[in-house]
N, C-alpha and C positions, 0 to 999 in steps of 0.2 A: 922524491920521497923515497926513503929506505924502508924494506919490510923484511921479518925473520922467516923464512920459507922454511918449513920442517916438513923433511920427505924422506922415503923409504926406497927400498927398491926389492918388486917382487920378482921370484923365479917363476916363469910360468912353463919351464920345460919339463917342470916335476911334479909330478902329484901327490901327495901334496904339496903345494904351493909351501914355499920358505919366502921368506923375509929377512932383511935385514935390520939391524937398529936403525931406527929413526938417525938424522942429521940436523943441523941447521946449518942454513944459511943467508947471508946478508946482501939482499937486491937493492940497490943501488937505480934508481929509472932515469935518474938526471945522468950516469954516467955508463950505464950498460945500454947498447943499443936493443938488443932484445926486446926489454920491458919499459922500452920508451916512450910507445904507445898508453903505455898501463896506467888508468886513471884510478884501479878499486882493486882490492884485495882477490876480486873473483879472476880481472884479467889478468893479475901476475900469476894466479893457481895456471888459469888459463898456459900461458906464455910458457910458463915454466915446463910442465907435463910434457905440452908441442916441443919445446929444441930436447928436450934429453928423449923421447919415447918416438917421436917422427924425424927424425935427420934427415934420413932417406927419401921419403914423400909418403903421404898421405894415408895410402893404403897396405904400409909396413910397421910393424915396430921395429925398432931399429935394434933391439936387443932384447928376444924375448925372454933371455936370461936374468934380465936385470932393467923388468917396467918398472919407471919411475913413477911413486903415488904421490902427492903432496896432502900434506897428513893436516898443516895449518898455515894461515899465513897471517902473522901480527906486523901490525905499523911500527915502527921503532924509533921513538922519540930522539929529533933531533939534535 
């Protein structure tokens, strides 16, 4: 299944917080191993946030310059 991920990425080393422009992107689950798991919209938001905002493990962000949000995620007809 392919879905359109639209995400942002915020700065959280600034107060106030900045943003960037929203993105899309195109997940692919039959050929990314990442989101091969992913049966529903919630576990690709899921999957996605986990590899770009925890790389490191668990109890880091991996760039607190730039957390990843996932702003939507639509199914995208095949």
């Amino acid at each position: 299944m392919k879905y359109k991920v639209r995400a942002l990425a915020v700065d959280l080393t600034v107060v106030p917080h900045t943003y960037t422009v929203p993105r899309d992107e195109i997940i692919d689950t039959a050929t990314n191993q990442i989101f091969e798991a992913c049966a529903t919209i919630r576990d690709v938001e899921i999957a996605y946030e986990d590899f770009w905002n925890y790389l490191n493990g668990d109890d880091e962000v991996h760039d607190p310059s730039a957390k990843v949000k996932v702003l939507s995620v639509t199914p995208v007809d095949q």
